[in-house]
C-alpha positions in Angstrom: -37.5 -11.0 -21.5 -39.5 -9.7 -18.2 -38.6 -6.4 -17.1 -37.7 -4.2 -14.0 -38.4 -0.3 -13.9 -35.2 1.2 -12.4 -33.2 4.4 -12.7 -29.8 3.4 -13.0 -28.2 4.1 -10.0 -31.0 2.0 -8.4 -30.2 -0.9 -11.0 -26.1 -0.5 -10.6 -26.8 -0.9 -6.6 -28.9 -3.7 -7.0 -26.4 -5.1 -9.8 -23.6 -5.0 -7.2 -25.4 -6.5 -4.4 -25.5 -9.5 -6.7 -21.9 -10.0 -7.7 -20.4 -12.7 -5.7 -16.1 -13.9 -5.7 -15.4 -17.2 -5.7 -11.9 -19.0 -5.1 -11.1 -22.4 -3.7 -15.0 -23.0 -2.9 -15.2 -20.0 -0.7 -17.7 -17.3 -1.8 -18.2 -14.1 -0.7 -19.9 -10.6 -1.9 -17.5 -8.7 -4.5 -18.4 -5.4 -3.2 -19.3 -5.6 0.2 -20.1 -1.6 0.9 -20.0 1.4 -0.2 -18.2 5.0 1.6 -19.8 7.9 0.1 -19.7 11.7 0.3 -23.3 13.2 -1.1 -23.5 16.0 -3.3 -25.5 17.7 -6.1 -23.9 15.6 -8.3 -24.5 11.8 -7.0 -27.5 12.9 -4.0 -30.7 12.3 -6.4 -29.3 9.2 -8.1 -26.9 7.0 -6.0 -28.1 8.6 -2.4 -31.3 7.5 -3.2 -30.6 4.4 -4.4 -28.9 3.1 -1.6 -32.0 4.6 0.6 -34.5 2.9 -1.5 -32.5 -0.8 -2.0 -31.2 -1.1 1.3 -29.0 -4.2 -0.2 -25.6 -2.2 0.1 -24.0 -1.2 3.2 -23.5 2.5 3.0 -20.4 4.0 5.2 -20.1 7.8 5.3 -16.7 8.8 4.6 -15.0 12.9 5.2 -12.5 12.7 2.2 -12.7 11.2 -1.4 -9.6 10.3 -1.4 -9.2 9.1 2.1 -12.7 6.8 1.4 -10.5 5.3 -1.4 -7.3 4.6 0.8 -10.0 2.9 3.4 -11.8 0.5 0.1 -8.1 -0.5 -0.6 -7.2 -1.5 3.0 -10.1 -3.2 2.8 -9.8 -5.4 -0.2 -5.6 -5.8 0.8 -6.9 -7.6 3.7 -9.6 -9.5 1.9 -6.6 -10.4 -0.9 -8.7 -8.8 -3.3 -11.1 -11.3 -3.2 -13.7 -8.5 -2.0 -13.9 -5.2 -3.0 -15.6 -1.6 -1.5 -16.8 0.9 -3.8 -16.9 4.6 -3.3 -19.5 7.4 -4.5 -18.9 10.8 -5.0 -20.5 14.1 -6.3 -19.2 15.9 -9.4 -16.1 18.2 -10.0 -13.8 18.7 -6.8 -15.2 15.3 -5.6 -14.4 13.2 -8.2 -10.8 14.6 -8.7 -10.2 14.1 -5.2 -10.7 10.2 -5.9 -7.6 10.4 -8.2 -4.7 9.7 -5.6 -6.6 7.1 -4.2 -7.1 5.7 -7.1 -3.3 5.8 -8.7 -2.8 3.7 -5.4 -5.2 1.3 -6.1 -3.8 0.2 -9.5 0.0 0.8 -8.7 -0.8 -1.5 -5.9 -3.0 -3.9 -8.3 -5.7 -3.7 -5.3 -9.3 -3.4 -6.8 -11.9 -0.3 -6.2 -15.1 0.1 -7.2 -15.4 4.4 -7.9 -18.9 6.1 -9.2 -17.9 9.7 -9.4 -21.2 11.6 -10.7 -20.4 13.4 -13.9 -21.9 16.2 -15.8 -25.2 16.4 -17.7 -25.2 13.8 -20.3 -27.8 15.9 -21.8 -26.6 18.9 -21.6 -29.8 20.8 -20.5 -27.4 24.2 -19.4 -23.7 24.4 -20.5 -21.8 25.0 -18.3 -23.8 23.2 -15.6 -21.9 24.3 -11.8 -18.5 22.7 -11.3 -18.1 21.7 -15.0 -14.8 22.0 -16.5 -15.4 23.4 -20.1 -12.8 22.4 -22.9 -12.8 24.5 -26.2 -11.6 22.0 -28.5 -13.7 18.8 -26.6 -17.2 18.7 -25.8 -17.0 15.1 -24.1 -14.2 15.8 -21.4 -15.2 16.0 -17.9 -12.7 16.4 -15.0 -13.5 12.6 -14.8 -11.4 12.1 -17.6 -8.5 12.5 -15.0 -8.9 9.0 -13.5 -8.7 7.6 -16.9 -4.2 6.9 -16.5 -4.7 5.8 -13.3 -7.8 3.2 -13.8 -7.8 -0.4 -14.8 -11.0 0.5 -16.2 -12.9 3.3 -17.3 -16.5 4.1 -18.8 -18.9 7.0 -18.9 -22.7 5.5 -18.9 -24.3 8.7 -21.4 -27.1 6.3 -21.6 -29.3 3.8 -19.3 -28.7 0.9 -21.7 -24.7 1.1 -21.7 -25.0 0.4 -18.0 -25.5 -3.1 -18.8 -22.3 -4.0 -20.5 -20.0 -1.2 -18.6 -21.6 -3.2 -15.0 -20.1 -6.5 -16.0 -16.7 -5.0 -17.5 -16.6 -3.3 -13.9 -17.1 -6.7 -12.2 -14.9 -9.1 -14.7 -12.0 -6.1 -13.7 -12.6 -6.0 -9.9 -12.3 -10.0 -10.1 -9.3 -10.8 -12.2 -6.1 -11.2 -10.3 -3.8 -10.0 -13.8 -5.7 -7.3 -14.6 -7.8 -5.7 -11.3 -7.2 -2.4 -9.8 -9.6 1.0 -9.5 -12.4 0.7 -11.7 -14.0 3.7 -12.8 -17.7 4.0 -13.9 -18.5 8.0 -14.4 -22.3 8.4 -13.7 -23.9 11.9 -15.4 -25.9 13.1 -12.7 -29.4 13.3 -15.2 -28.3 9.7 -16.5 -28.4 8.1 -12.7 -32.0 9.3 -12.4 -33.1 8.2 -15.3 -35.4 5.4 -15.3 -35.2 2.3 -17.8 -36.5 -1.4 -18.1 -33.8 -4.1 -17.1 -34.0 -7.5 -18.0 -34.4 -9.5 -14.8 -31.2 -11.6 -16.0 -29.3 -8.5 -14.9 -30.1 -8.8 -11.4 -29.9 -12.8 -11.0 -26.7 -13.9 -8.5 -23.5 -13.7 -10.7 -20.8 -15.7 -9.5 -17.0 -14.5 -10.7 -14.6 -17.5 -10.2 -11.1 -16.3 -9.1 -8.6 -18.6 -11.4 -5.7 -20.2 -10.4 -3.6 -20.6 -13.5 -1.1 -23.1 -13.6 2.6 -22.7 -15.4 2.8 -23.4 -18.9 4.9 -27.3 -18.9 7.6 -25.6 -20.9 8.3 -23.2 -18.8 7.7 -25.1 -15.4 10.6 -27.1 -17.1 12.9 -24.0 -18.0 12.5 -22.9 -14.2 13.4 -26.2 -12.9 16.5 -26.3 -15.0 17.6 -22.7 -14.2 16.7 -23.7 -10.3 18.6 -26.9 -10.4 21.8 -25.1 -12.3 21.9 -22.5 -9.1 24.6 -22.7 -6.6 23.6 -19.5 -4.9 19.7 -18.9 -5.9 17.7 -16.6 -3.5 13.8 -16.2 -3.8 12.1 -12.4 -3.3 8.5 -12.9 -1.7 6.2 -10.0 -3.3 2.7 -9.0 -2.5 1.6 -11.8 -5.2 1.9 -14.3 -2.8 0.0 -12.6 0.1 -2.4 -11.9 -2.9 -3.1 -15.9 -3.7 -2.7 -17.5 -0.3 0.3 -19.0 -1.2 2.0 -18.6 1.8 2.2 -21.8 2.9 3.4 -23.5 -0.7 6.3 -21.2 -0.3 6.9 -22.1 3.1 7.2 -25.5 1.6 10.0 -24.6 -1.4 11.9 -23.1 1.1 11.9 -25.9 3.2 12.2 -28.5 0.8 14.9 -26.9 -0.9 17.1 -24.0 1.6 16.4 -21.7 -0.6 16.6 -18.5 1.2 13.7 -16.2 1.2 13.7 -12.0 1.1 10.6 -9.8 1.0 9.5 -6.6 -0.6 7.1 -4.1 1.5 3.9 -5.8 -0.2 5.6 -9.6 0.6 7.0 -8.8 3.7 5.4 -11.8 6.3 5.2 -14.1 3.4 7.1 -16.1 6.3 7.3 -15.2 9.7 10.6 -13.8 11.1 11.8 -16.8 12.6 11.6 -19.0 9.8 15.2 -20.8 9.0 15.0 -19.6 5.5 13.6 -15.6 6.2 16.5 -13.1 5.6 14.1 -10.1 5.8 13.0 -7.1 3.6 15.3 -6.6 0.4 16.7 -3.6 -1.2 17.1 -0.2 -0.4 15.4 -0.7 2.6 16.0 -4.3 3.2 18.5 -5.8 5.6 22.0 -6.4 5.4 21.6 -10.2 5.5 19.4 -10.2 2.2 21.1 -7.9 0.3 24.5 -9.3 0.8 22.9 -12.5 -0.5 21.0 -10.4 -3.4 24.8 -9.0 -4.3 25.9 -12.4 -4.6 23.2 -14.4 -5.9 23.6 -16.0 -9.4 19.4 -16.8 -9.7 16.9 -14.4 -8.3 13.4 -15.7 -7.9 10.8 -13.2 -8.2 7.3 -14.5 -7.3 4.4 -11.5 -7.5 6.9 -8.9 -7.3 6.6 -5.8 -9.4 10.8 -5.1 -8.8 10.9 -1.1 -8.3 13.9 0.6 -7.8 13.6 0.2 -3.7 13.4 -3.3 -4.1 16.7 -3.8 -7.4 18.2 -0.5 -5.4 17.6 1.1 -8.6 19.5 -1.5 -10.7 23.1 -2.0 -8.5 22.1 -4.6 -6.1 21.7 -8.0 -8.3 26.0 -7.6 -9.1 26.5 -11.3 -9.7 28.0 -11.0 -13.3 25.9 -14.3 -14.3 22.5 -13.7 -12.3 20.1 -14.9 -13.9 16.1 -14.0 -13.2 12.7 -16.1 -13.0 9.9 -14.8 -12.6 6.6 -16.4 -11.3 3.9 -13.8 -11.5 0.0 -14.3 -12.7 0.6 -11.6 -15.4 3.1 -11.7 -18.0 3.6 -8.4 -17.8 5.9 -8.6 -14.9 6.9 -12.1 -15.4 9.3 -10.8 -18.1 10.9 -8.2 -16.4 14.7 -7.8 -15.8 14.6 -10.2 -19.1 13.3 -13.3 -16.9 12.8 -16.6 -17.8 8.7 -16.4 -17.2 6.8 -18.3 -15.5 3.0 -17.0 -16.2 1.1 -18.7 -13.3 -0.7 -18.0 -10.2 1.8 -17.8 -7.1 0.3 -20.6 -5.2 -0.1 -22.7 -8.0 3.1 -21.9 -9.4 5.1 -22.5 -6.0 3.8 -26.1 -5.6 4.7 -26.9 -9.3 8.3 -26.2 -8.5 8.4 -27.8 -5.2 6.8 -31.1 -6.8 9.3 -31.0 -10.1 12.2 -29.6 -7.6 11.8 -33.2 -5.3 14.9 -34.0 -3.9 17.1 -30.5 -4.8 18.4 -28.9 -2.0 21.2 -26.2 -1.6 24.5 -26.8 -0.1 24.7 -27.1 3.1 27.4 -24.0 3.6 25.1 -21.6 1.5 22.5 -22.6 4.0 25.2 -21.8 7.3 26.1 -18.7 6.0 23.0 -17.2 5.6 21.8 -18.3 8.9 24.6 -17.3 10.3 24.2 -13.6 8.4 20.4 -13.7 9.7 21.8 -14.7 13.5 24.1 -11.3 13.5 21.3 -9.2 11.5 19.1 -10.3 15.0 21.2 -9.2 17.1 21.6 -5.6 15.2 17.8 -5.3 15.5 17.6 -6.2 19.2 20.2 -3.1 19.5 17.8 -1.1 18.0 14.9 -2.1 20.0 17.0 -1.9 23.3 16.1 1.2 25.6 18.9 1.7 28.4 17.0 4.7 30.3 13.8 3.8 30.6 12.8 7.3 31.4 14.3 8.9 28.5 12.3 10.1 25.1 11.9 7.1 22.7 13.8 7.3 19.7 11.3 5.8 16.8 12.8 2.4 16.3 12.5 1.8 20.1 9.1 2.6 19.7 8.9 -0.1 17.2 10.7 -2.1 20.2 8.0 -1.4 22.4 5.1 -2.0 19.7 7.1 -5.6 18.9 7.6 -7.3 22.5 3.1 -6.7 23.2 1.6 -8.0 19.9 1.0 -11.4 18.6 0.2 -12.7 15.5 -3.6 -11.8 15.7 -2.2 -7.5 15.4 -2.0 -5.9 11.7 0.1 -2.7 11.7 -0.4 -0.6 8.8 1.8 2.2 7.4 2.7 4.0 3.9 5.3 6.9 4.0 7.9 8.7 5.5 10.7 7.1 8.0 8.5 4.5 9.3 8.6 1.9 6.3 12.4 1.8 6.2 12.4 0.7 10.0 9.6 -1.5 9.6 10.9 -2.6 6.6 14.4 -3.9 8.0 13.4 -4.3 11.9 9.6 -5.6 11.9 9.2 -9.2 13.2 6.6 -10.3 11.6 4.3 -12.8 12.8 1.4 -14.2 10.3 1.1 -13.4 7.1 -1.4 -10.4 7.3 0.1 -8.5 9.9 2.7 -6.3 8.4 0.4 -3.9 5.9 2.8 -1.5 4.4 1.9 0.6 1.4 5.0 1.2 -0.3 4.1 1.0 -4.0 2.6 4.4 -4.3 4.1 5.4 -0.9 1.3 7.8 -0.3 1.0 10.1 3.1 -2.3 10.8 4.5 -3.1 6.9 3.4 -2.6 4.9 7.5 -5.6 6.2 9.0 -8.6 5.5 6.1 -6.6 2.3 5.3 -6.9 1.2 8.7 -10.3 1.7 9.1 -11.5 -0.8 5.8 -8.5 -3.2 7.7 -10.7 -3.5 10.7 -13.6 -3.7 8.8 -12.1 -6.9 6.8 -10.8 -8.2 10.2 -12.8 -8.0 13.2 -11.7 -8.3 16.5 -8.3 -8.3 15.5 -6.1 -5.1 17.1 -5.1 -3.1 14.0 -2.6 -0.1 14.2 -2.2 3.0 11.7 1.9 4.4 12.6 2.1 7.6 11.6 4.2 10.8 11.4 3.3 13.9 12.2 3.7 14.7 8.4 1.4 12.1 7.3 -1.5 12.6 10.3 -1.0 16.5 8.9 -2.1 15.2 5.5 -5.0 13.2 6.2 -6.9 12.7 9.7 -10.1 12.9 8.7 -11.5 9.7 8.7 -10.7 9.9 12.6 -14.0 10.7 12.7 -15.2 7.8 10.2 -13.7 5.6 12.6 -15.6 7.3 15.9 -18.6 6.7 14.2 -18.7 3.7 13.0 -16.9 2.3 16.5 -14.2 0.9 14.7 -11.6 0.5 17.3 -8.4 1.3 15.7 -5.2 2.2 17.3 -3.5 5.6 16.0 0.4 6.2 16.8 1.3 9.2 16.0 5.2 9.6 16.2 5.9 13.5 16.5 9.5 14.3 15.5 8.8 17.9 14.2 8.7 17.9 10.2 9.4 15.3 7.0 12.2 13.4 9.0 12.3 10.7 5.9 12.8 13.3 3.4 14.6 15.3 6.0 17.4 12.7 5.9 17.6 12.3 1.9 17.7 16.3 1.8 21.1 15.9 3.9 22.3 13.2 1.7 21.9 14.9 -2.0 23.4 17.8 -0.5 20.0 20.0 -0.4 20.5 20.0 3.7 17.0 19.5 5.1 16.0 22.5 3.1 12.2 22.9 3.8 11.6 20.0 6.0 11.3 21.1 9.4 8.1 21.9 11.2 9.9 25.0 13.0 9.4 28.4 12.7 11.2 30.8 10.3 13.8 33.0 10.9 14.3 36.0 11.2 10.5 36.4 11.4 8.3 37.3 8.3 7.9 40.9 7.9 4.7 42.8 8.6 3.2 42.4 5.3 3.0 39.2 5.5 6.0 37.7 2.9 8.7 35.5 4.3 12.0 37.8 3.9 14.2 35.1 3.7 15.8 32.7 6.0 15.4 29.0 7.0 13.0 26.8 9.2 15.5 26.6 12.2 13.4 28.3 14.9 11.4 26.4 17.7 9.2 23.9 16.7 5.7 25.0 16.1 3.4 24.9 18.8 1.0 22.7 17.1 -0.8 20.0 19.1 -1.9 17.0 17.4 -3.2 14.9 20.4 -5.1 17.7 21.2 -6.3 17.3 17.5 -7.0 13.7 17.5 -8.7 14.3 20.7 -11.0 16.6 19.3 -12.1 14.4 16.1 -13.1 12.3 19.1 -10.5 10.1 19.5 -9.5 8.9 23.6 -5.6 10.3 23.5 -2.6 8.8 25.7 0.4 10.5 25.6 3.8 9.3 26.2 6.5 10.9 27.0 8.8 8.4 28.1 10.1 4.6 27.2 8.2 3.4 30.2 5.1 5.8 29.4 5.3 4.3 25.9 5.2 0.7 27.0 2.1 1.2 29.2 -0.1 3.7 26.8 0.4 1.2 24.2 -0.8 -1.9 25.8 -4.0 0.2 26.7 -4.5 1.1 23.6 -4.4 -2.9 22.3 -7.1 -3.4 25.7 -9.1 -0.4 24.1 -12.9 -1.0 22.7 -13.2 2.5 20.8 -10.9 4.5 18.6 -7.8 5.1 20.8 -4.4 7.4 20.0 -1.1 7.0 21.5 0.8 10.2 20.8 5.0 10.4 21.2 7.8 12.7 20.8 10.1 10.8 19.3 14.2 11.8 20.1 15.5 12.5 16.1 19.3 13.0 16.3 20.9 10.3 14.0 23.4 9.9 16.6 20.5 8.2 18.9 18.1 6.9 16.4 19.7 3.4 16.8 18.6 2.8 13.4 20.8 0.6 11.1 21.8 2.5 7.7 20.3 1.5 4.3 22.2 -1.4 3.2 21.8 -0.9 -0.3 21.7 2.5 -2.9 18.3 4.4 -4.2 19.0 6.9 -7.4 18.0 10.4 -6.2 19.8 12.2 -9.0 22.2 14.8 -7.7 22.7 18.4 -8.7 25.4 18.1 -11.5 26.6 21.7 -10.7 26.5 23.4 -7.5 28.3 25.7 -5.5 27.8 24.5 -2.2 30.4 22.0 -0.9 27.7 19.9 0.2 25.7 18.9 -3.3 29.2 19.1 -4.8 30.3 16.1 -2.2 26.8 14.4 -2.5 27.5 14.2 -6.3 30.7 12.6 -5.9 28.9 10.0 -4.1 26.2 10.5 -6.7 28.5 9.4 -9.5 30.1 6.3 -7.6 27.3 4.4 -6.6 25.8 5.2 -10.0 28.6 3.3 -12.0 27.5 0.5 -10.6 24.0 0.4 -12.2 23.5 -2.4 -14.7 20.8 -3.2 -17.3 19.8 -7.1 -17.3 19.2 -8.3 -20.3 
């Protein structure tokens, strides 16, 4: 075989630029960029690479782990079909990569990561920034990323590139089985030059499969289906994932079945669908859940089921539910001991609808639930509703204000705090991309970098990162990211003054907001410096964050008002360049407007406590805990 004389960073770049997806005749590059942050320990090998190849579009990220969140947004958006990757130098820089990457697999979103490593050589030990291990010679702080990888290899020597480069790819590529894929790169190995085969570098095309369900078990599901009296479908991010929107628009209208959501599924159909009851769970609405309580066949389709979505085991209360589960891997097709149904989503959906022809649900089950939906409509409108349009917004009229100016062509992306339980029970979604919550790892800082790789995946299309001032706290660097690559996003921040999510929980397992309040302490720390007691109940800290966002070179509105709100956010949607709209939110639960969870979430309780408020919260602990079941 002919040969090419490259060091291996320059033969992994050109490697990548040849990888292509493939799925339903559309093709498109598998890793379409790369964010990187140079250092010692990836400058000489991967910097230069990129400078010498020129095939890889290079973006220049502020945070590891915030270049990760933005490569996930990215490939979410591109339903995994396409893929960033993400370089970084040794030692602080590579374990910053871990968070991101935990998200990335939880989330079963693939990411490409090249953290340089330590001398594969070992020339000087210990070489700067190299965590030494008595008892192991081989262990690098890279071996940190190894739990939360789909894959992970350490290339010691130029040749073992070869095989670890197409693992990487086959990994990024399969829908059962993708996630963050990890290639540690020694920084003398990346420099070092070797002679490829030219059959490394030719265009590599990684079809995207679209399994269908086994006949046996297609036949199993359509008896368990037909059997139902009260069967309710939950949408998961599966079906975003395969396209299969629109084969489960056609179950549901073939058959009534009523269709919930999870965070990742929510939008699987739009709002005003007939057979849409909303988000399920802890955070779903009351319409789905009182279906879930009462539902004797629950249909999973590319849902994961964690505890916000089963309200940790006490929602599905039918004595005789039953559980199938259509999901590409049969790892969570079996969960909640399902009948499986091992397929792809799509695939799977329009098997059932074609062996289903002619099954429909009874005509009341259909009336009550639209009736349920009708009332749950009319609970959100209450919400949205703002009486005084010159009084402070309370968050979900925010939402209100956010809902009546975009259309289907908006994507709103969020992750943590209070903001995905409103979303999550008041968002009217439109199309199926537009509602981008990250609720599987439910990780703060990740709205702002995820938004970024959004817009990149979706031009021209008016993307929003919804924040608290908690999350923006945790991660606004890629503010600037976003300034300099022009990427117009559109920040909210919603100011209410500390963790109001966990602020809330801390009040209901008796811990009382303990902790959670941006506000000063008192009585005031003493001179030397230690805290001498007390609680966060002062004023709130005089801590501007517009005034932040401003300076990372963001143009800031602030609102201060309903009506203020309305107008700074339909010039943010008419913005061109990175815009914030900043807004003290009112926080009282009296005001919030807010409807209640609907269902339970197990934060264990202190089981002894002298304060009469854990000991009541335990009470309540212990009731809504006897109702947990195990299905088997």
């Amino acid at each position: 075989m002919s040969g090419r004389t490259l060091t291996v960073a320059q033969a992994l770049v050109r490697f990548l630029a040849c990888q292509y997806t493939e799925r339903d005749g559309r093709r498109q590059r598998l890793v379409a960029a790369m964010w990187g942050i140079f250092g010692h320990g990836n400058v000489a090998g991967i910097g230069q690479a990129l400078l010498e190849s020129g095939e890889m579009p290079f973006v220049q990220g502020r945070n590891e782990q915030a270049m990760v969140h933005a490569a996930v947004g990215y490939a979410r958006q591109s339903n995994r079909l396409s893929a960033h990757a993400v370089t970084t130098s040794v030692g602080p820089g590579a374990t910053n990569l871990v968070t991101g990457a935990a998200l990335a697999t939880v989330n079963r979103l693939p990411v490409l990561l090249l953290p340089g490593d330590v001398f594969a050589t070992r020339p000087a030990d210990p070489v700067l920034q190299q965590l030494e291990v008595p008892y192991a010679g081989d262990v690098s702080v890279n071996d940190c990323l190894r739990p939360v990888s789909a894959y992970f290899d350490r290339i010691t020597r130029p040749e073992a590139l070869v095989p670890a480069a197409l693992a990487a790819a086959r990994v990024l590529a399969d829908p059962a089985a993708t996630g963050a894929v990890t290639l540690a790169l020694p920084q003398d190995v990346q420099a070092e030059a070797y002679d490829w085969p030219e059959e490394f570098f030719a265009e590599r095309v990684w079809h995207v499969r679209r399994p269908r369900p086994d006949p046996a078990e297609l036949a199993a599901a359509v008896l368990a289906v037909r059997s139902a009296r009260r069967p309710l479908l939950v949408a998961g991010g599966g079906v975003h994932h395969s396209g299969a929107e629109g084969a489960l628009r056609a179950l549901a209208e073939a058959t009534g079945i009523p269709v919930a959501s999870t965070q990742a599924g929510k939008g699987s159909l739009p709002y005003d669908h007939p057979a849409d009851v909303g988000g399920i769970g802890h955070t779903g609405t009351a319409t789905a859940d009182e279906l879930a309580g009462t539902a004797d066949l629950v249909i999973g389709v590319g849902s994961r089921y964690t505890d916000f979505t089963t309200a940790s085991s006490t929602l599905f209360a039918h004595p005789g539910v039953r559980f199938l589960n259509l999901n590409i891997t049969g790892f969570d097709a079996h969960k909640l001991a399902a009948l499986p149904l091992v397929a792809d989503a799509r695939a799977g959906l329009e098997a059932l609808t074609g062996a289903l022809r002619g099954h429909r649900v009874e005509h009341g089950y259909e009336s009550r639930y639209a009736d349920a939906k009708e009332r749950w409509e009319h609970r959100v409108d209450a919400a949205y509703d703002a009486p005084d349009e010159n009084a402070r917004p309370t968050q979900p009229q925010l939402l209100g204000a956010l809902d009546r100016l975009v259309t289907g062509d908006d994507i709103v992306v969020n992750a943590a705090g209070s903001l995905p339980g409103d979303l999550h029970k008041l968002w009217r979604t439109r199309s199926p991309d537009q509602y981008h919550v990250e609720y599987g790892y439910s990780c703060m800082g990740y709205e702002i970098p995820a938004a970024i790789g959004v817009a990149m995946a979706a031009p021209g299309r008016p993307v929003w990162a919804l924040v608290g001032d908690g999350t923006y706290l945790m991660n606004p660097t890629e503010i600037v990211t976003a300034v300099q690559e022009n990427v117009p996003i559109r920040l909210v921040i919603v100011q209410n003054h500390g963790y109001a999510s966990i602020g809330g929980l801390s009040e209901a397992v008796g811990a009382e907001r303990f902790g959670t309040a941006y506000r000063h302490r008192e009585p005031a720390p003493s001179r030397t410096g230690r805290p001498q007691g007390g609680a966060y109940t002062g004023a709130p800290l005089p801590v501007d964050l517009a005034a932040n966002a401003a300076s990372l070179g963001m143009r800031v509105i602030r609102a201060s008002t309903v009506r203020d709100l309305r107008e700074a956010l339909a010039e943010a949607r008419a913005a061109d360049r990175p815009t914030c709209v900043y807004a003290e939110t009112e926080t009282a639960d009296t005001v919030s407007g807010a409807p209640p969870a609907q269902a339970w979430w197990d934060v264990p309780v202190a089981e002894t406590a002298t304060r009469p408020s854990a000991v009541k919260a335990r009470e309540e602990y212990d009731r809504q805990a006897a109702a947990r079941r195990r299905h088997l």
